[in-house]
C-alpha positions as CSV (number, residue, x, y, z in Angstrom):
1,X,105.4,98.3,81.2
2,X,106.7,95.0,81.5
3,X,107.6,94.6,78.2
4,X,109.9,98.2,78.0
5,X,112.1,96.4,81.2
6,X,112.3,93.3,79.2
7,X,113.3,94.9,75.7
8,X,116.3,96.3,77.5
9,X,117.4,93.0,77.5
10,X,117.3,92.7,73.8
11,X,118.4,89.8,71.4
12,X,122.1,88.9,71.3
13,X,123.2,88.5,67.7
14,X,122.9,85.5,65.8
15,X,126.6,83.7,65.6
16,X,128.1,84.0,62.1
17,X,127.4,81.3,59.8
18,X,129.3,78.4,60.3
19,X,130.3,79.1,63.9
20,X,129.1,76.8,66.6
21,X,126.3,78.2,68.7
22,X,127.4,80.1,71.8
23,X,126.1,78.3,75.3
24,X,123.7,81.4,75.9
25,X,122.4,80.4,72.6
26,X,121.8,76.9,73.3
27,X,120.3,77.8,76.6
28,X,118.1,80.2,74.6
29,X,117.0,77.6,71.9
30,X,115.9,74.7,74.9
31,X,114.5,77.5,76.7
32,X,112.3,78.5,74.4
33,X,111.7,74.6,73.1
34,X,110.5,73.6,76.6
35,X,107.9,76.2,77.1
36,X,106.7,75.6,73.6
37,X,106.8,72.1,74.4
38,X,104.6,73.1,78.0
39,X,102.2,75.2,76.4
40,X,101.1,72.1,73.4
41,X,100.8,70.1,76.8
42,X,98.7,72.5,78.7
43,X,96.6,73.8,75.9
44,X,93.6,74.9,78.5
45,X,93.1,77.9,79.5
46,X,93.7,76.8,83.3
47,X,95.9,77.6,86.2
48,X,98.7,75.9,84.4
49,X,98.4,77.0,81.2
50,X,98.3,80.6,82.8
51,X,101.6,79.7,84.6
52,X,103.4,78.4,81.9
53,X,102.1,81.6,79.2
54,X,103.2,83.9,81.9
55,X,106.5,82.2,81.6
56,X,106.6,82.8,77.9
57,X,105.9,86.0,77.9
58,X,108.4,87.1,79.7
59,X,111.1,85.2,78.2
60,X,109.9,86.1,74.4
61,X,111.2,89.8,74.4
62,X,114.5,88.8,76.1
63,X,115.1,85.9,72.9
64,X,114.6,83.3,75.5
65,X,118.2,84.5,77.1
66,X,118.6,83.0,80.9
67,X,118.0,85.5,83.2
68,X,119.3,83.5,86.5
69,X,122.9,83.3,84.5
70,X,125.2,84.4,87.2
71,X,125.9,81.6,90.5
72,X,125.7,84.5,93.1
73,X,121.7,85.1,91.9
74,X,120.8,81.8,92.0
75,X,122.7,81.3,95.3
76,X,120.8,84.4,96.3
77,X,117.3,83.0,95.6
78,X,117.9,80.2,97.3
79,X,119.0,82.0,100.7
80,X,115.6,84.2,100.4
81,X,113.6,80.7,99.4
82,X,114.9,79.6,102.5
83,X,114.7,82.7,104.4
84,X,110.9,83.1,103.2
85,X,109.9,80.4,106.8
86,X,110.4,84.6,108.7
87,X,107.3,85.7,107.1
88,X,105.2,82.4,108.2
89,X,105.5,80.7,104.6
90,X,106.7,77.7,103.7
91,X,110.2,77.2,101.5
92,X,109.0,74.0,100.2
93,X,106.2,75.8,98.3
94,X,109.1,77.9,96.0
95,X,110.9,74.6,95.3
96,X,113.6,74.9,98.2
97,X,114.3,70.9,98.2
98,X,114.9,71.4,93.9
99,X,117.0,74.6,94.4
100,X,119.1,73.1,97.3
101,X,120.2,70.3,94.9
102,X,121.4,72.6,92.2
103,X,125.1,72.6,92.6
104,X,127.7,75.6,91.6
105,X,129.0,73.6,88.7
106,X,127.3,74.7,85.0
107,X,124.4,72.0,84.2
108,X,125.8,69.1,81.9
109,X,123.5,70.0,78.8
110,X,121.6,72.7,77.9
111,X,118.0,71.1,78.3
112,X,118.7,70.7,82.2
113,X,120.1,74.3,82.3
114,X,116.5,75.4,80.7
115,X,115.2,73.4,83.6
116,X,117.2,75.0,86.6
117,X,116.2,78.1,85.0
118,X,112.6,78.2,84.6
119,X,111.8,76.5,88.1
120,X,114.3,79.5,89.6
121,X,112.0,82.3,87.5
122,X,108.7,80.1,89.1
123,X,110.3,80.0,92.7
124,X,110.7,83.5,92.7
125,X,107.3,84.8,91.1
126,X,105.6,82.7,93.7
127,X,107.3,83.4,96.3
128,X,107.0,87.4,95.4
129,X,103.4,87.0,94.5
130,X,102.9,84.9,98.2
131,X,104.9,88.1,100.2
132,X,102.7,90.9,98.5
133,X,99.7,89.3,98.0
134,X,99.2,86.1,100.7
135,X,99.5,82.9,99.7
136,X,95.7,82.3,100.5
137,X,92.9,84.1,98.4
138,X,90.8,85.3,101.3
139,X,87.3,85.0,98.9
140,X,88.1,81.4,98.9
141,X,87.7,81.5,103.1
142,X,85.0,84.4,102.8
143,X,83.2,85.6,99.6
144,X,82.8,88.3,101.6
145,X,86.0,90.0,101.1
146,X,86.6,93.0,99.5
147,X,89.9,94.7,100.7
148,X,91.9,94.3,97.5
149,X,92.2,93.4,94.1
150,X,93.1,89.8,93.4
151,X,96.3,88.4,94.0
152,X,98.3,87.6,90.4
153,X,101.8,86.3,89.1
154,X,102.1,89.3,86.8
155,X,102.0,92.5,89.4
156,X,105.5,90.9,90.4
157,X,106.7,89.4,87.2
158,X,108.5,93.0,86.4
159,X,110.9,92.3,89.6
160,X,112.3,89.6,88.5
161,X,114.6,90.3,85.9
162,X,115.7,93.0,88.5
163,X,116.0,90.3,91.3
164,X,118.6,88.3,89.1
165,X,120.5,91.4,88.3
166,X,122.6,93.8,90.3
167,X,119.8,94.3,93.2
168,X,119.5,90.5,93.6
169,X,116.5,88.7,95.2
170,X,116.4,89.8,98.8
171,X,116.5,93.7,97.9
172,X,113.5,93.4,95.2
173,X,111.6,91.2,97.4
174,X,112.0,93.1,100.7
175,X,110.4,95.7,98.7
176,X,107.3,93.5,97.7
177,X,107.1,92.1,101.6
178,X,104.6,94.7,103.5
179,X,106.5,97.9,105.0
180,X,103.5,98.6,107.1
181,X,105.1,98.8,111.2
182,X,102.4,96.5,112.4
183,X,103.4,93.5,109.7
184,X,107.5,93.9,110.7
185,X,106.0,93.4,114.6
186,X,104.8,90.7,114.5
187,X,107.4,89.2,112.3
188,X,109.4,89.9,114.8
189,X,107.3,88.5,117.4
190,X,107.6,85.2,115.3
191,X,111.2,84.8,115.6
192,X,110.7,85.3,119.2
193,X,108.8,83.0,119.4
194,X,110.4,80.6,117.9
195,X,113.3,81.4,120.1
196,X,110.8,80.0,122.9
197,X,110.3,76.9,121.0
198,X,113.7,76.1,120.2
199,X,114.6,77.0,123.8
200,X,112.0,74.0,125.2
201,X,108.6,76.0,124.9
202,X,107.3,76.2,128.5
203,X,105.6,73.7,130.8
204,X,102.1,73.4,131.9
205,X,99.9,75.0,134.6
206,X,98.3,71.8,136.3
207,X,94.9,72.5,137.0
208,X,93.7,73.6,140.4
209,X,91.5,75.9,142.6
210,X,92.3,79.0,141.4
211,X,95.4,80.9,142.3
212,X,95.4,84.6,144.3
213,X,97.1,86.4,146.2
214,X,98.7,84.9,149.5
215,X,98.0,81.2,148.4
216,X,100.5,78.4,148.4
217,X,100.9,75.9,146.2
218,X,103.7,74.3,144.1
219,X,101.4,75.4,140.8
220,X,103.2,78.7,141.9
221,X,106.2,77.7,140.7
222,X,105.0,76.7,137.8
223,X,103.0,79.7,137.3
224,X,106.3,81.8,138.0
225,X,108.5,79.9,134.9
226,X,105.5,80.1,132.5
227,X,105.4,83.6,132.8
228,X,109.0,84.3,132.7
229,X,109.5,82.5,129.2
230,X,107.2,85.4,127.5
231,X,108.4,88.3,129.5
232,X,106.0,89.1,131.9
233,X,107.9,88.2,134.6
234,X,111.5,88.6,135.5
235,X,112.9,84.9,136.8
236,X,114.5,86.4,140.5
237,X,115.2,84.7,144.0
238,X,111.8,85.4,145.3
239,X,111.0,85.0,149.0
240,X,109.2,81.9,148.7
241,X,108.9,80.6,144.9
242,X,105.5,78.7,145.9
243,X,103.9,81.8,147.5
244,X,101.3,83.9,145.1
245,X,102.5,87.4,146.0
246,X,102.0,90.9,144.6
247,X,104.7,90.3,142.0
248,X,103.2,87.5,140.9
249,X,99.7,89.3,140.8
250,X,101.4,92.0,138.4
251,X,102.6,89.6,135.8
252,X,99.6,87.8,135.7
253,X,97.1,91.3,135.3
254,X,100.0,92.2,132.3
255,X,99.1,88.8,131.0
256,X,95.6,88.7,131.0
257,X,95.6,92.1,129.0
258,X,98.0,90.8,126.1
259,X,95.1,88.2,126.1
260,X,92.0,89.9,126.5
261,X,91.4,88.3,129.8
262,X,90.0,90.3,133.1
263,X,93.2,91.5,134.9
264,X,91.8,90.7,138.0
265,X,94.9,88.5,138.8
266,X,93.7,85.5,139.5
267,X,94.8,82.3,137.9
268,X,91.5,80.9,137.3
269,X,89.5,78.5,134.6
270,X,90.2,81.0,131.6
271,X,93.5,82.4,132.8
272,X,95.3,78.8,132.8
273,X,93.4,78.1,129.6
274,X,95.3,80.3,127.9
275,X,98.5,80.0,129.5
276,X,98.4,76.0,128.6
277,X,98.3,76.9,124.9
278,X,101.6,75.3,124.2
279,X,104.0,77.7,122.3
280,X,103.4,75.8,118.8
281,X,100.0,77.0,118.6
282,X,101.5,80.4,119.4
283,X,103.2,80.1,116.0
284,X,100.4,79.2,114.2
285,X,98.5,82.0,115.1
286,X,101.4,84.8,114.0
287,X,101.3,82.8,111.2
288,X,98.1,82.9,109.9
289,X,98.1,86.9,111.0
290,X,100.8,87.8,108.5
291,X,98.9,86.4,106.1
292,X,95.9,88.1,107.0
293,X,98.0,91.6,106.8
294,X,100.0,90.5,103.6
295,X,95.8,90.8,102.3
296,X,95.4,94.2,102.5
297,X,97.9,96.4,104.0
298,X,99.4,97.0,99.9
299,X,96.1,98.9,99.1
300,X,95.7,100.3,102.9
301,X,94.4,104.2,102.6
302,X,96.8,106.6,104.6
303,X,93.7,107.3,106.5
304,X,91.1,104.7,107.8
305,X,88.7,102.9,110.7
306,X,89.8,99.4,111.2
307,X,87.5,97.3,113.2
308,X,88.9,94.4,114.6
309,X,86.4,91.8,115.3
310,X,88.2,89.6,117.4
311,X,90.2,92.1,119.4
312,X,86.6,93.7,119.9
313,X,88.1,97.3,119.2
314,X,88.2,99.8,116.7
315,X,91.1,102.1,115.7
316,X,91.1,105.8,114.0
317,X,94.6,106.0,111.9
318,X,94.7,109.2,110.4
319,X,97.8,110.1,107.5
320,X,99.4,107.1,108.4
321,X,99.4,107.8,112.3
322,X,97.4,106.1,115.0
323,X,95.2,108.5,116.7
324,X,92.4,107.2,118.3
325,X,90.9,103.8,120.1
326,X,87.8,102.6,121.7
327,X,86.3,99.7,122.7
328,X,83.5,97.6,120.2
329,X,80.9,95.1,120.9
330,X,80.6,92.7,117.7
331,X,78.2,90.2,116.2
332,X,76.9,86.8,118.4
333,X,79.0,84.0,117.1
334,X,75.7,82.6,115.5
335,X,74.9,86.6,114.1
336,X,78.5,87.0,112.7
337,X,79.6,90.7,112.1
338,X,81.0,90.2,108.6
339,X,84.8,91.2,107.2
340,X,84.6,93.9,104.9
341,X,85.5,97.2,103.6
342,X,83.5,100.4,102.9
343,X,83.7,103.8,102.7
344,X,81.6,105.4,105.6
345,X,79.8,108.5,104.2
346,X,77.7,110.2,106.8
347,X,77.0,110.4,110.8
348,X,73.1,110.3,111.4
349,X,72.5,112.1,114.6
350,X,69.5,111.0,116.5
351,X,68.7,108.2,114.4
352,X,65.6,106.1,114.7
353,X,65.7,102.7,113.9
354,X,64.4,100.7,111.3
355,X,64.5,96.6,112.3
356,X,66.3,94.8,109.6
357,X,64.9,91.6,108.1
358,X,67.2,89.0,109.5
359,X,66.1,90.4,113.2
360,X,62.9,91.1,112.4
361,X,62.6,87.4,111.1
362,X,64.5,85.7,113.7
363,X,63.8,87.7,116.8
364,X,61.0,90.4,116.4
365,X,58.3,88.2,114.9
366,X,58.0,85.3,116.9
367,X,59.1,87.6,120.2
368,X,55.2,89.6,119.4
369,X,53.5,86.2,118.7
370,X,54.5,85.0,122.1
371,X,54.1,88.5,123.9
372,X,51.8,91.4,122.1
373,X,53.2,93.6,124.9
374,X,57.0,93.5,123.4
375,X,56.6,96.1,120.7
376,X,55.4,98.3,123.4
377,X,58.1,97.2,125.7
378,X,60.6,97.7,123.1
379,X,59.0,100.9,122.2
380,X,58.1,100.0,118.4
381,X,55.6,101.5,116.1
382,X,54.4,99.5,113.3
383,X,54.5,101.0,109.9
384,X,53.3,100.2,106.4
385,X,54.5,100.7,103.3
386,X,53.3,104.1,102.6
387,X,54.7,105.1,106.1
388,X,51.6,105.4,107.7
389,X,51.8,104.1,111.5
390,X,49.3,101.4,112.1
391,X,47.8,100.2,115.0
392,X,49.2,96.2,116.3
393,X,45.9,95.5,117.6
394,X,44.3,95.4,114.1
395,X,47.0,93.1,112.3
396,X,46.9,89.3,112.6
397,X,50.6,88.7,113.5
398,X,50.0,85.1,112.7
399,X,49.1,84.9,109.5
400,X,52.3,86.2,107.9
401,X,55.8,84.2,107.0
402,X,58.8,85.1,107.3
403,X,59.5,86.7,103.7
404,X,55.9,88.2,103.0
405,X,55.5,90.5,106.3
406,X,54.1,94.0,104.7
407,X,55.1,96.4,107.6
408,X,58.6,97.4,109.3
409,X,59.3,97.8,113.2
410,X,60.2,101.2,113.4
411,X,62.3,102.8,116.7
412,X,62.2,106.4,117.7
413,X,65.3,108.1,118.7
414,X,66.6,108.6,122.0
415,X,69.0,106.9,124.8
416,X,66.7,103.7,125.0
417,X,67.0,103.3,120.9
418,X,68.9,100.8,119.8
419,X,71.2,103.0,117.9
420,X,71.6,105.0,120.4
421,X,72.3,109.0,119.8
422,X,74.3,108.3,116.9
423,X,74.8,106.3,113.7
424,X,77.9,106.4,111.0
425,X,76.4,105.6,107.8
426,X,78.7,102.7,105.5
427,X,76.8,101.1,102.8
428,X,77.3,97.4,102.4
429,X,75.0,95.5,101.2
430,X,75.1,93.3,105.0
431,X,73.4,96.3,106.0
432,X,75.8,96.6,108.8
433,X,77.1,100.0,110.1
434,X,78.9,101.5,113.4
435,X,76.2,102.9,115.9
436,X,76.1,104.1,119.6
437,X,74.1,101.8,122.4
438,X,72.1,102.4,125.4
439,X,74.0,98.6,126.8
440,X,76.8,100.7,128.1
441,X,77.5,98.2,130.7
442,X,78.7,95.4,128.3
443,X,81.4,96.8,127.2
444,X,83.4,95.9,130.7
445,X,83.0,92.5,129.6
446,X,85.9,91.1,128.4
447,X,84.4,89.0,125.3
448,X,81.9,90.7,123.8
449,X,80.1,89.2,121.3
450,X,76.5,90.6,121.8
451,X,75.2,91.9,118.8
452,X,73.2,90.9,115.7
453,X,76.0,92.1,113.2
454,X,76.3,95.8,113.5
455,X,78.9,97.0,115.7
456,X,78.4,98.8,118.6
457,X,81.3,102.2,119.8
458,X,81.8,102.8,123.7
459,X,82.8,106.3,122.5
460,X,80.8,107.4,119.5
461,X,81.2,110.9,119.8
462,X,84.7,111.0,119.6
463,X,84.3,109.1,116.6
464,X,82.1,111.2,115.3
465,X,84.3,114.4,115.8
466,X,87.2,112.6,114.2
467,X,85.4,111.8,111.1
468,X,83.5,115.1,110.6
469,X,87.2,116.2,110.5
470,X,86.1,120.2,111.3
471,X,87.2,121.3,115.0
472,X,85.4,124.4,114.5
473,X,82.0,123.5,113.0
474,X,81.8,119.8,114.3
475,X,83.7,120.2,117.8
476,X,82.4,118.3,120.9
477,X,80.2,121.3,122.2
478,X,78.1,121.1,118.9
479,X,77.9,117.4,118.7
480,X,76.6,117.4,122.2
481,X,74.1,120.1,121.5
482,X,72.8,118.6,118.1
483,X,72.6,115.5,120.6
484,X,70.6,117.3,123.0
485,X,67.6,118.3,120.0
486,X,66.2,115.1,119.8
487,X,66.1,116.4,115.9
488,X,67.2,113.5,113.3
489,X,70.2,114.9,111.5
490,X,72.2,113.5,109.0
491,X,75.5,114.9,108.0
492,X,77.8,114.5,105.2
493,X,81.4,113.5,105.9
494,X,83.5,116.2,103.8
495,X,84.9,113.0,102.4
496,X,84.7,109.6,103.0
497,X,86.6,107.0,105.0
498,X,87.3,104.0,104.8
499,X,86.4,101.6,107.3
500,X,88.3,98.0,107.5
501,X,86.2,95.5,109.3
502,X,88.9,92.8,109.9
503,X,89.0,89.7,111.8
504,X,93.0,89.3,113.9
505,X,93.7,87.0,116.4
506,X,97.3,88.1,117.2
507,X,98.0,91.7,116.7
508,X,102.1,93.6,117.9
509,X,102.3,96.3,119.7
510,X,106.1,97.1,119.8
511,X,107.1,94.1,121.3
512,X,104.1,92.9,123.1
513,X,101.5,90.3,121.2
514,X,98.1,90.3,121.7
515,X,96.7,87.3,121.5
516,X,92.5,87.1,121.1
517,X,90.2,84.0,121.2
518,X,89.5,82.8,118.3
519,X,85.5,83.1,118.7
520,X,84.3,83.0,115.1
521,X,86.4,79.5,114.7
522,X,88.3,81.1,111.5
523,X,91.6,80.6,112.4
524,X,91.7,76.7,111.9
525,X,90.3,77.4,107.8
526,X,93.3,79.5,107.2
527,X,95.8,77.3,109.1
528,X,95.0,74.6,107.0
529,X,94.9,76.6,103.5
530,X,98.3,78.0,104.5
531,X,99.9,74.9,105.4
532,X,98.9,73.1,101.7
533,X,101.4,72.5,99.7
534,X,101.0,74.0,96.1
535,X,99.6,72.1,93.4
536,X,101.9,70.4,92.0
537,X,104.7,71.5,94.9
538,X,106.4,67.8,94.8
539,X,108.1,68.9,91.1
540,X,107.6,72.7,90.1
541,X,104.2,75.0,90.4
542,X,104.7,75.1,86.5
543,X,105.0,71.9,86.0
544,X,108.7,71.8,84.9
């Protein structure tokens, strides 16, 4: 494919014999000379070597011909290079300082005119390869992931003899940058952002007793500006500016929600936390979240589950439209629910639970040593492997390890289990999956990180009905009465869905952020992989 756009750019014809050689053709001929003359240096089949071939390659069918010929295109580039800081990147990494030096005048010789051309072709396959893919690899953080193919130079190599033609650079690269609503939100909420910055950032919350309704106190004021400079309260001649009133109370509930605080109202310990997070940080964050949706959202299914581990919710997005949400309890930060992707295939109805090895090693094991009465109290059987049920009393529970124990701990079904009424089936091989809970109550908590990996769904049963996808067959009368059986059932879905566990500490919604703790310690990883320059960023990423 890319070489039938590139042919259309055939060969010019050689000049008659005798005649001087045109410019174009003396571009062509130290064109070609200096990526011959890269490749001999870079023989390795490294990151370089790959650069400079994919270089090459593109240039062959065209005769070596500049592409960036025309001053507006170039100028272009340089405006989108510069531009590229909106989508959290940094210029510097698609040779803005090189690009800015470049003057409108023709370069004196045709070598440096090979030079200005290449590192403009380099600036803009990174920087379209860095807005559709990321500019981190996200196995590199977490060999883990699995949301999308691997990021490469050549998807976006066909743009760019489009992007120095008669679209120019910002049309082909607005379509590579992620269309998705959620991505252009918080892009958004970026610029606003910086808006605060630029405007002074705000100021501080000293610390102090805790603030509520009716108190006094020149933290008030304080309290007052900081949230007027992110909108949740309007700046107005209040009564008495040091008074905590109702007002008052209101903005701060609107601001614990955006941040996953109790909107009790209060200005206590966890409330001025966050609100002391200085503005910079605030950048950072939407930062690192772009490129955490520049990841995936190219190969996002129309319909899907996401999970999102740090907001502690999960969302049903059906055809492209937002359906459904419920609340999620996720993995202990020392049992961390992994990011993923897999295709859920099944609801088990009833389920009875089998305890996986990690918990059996970690917690079952040496919780019956200690106490023979907790596989009673926890309502276990113990089961060989040819399913017969054995008695505890006849085993010797201490003269196992941790890898050779030659039962399981198996859990009958019902509102105690600790799956709950209802399991969606998703095999991975973390053996992690999406399950009701009998712990009802911990889902008013506002963190909640109390699970051994799996996730646990306030609502299961709406879940349930939305993946079954049948109204008729699978409606919430049925569920409810296969429920009520007590008989194990598992059921196909009529086709699977996806389901995106993902891991988002700032999320938009229209023009509100949320903004979520940062509980698995991720964030800091990816801030610092973002922020490094590119090898070799001080000349060009190709070397030149």
């Amino acid at each position: 494919m890319l070489f039938l756009l590139l042919v259309l750019f055939a060969f010019s014809p050689a000049p008659p014999a005798g005649e001087a050689p045109r410019p174009e053709d003396r571009a062509a001929m130290a064109i070609e000379a200096r990526l011959e003359g890269l490749l001999r240096e870079h023989p390795a089949p490294d990151r370089m070597h790959a650069c400079i071939r994919q270089l090459y390659d593109l240039y062959a069918p065209r005769g070596f011909r500049p592409i960036w010929a025309g001053k507006g295109a170039a100028a272009a580039l340089f405006g989108e290079v510069e531009a590229s800081d909106g989508d959290g990147l940094n210029p510097r990494d698609y040779h803005r300082d090189a690009l800015a030096a470049m003057t409108g005048e023709d370069p004196p010789t045709p070598a440096e005119r090979a030079r200005r051309e290449l590192l403009q072709s380099d600036a803009f396959l990174t920087l379209a390869d860095h807005l559709s893919h990321g500019k981190v690899d996200p196995v590199r953080l977490d060999p883990n992931w699995n949301l999308h193919e691997p990021s490469g130079r050549s998807v976006v190599a066909a743009a760019l003899v489009r992007a120095a033609g008669r679209e120019g650079p910002g049309v082909v690269l607005e379509g590579l940058r992620p269309r998705h609503p959620k991505y252009r939100m918080l892009r958004d909420a970026l610029a606003r952002y910086r808006g605060i910055e630029e405007a002074g950032g705000w100021s501080a919350v000293p610390p102090g007793p805790a603030l509520s309704v009716g108190m006094r106190s020149p933290r008030v004021a304080l309290l007052r500006r900081r949230l007027s400079a992110t909108g949740e309260l309007a700046l107005s001649a209040a009564a008495d500016a040091e008074v905590y009133d109702r007002a008052l109370v209101e903005a701060l509930r609107r601001f614990q929600r955006r941040h996953g605080l109790k909107p009790d109202g209060v200005a206590g310990g966890g409330t001025l936390e966050a609100l002391n997070v200085p503005v910079s940080r605030r950048i950072d964050e939407l930062r690192l979240n772009l490129e955490r949706y520049r990841w995936f959202l190219g190969g996002l299914d129309s319909t899907y589950v996401l999970v999102n581990i740090a907001g502690y919710s999960l969302q049903y997005v059906e055809d492209g439209r937002f359906r459904w949400s419920t609340r999620v309890i996720v993995g202990r930060p020392f049992r961390r629910t992994p990011v993923f992707k897999s295709p859920m295939t099944a609801v088990v109805f009833n389920p009875q639970w089998v305890v996986p090895p990690t918990i059996l090693r970690k917690d079952a094991l040496p919780a019956i040593r200690k106490d023979r009465g907790w596989l009673r109290a926890q309502r276990l059987s113990v089961v060989d492997r040819d399913g017969r049920t054995v008695d505890p009393a006849t085993i010797d529970w201490n003269s196992f390890g941790k890898s050779d124990f030659p039962y399981s701990l198996r859990q009958a079904s019902g509102d105690w289990g600790a799956l709950g009424r209802l399991k969606f089936v998703m095999p991975n091989p973390h053996l992690v999956y999406l399950h009701d809970t009998p712990t009802r109550e911990l889902f008013e908590k506002s963190e909640r990180t109390f699970s051994s990996g799996c996730i646990r769904v306030e609502n299961p049963r709406r879940l349930a009905e939305l993946v079954l996808a049948d109204s008729v067959r699978w409606n919430p009368g049925r569920i409810d009465s296969l429920i009520a059986s007590g008989r194990t059932v598992r059921v196909a879905l009529p086709r699977p869905v996806p389901v995106l566990i993902l891991y988002l500490t700032a999320v938009a919604e229209g023009e509100r952020v949320l903004f979520r703790r940062d509980v698995y310690r991720r964030d800091g990883a990816l801030l610092k992989a973002l922020d490094s320059p590119l090898p070799n960023y001080k000349t060009e990423s190709c070397g030149f």
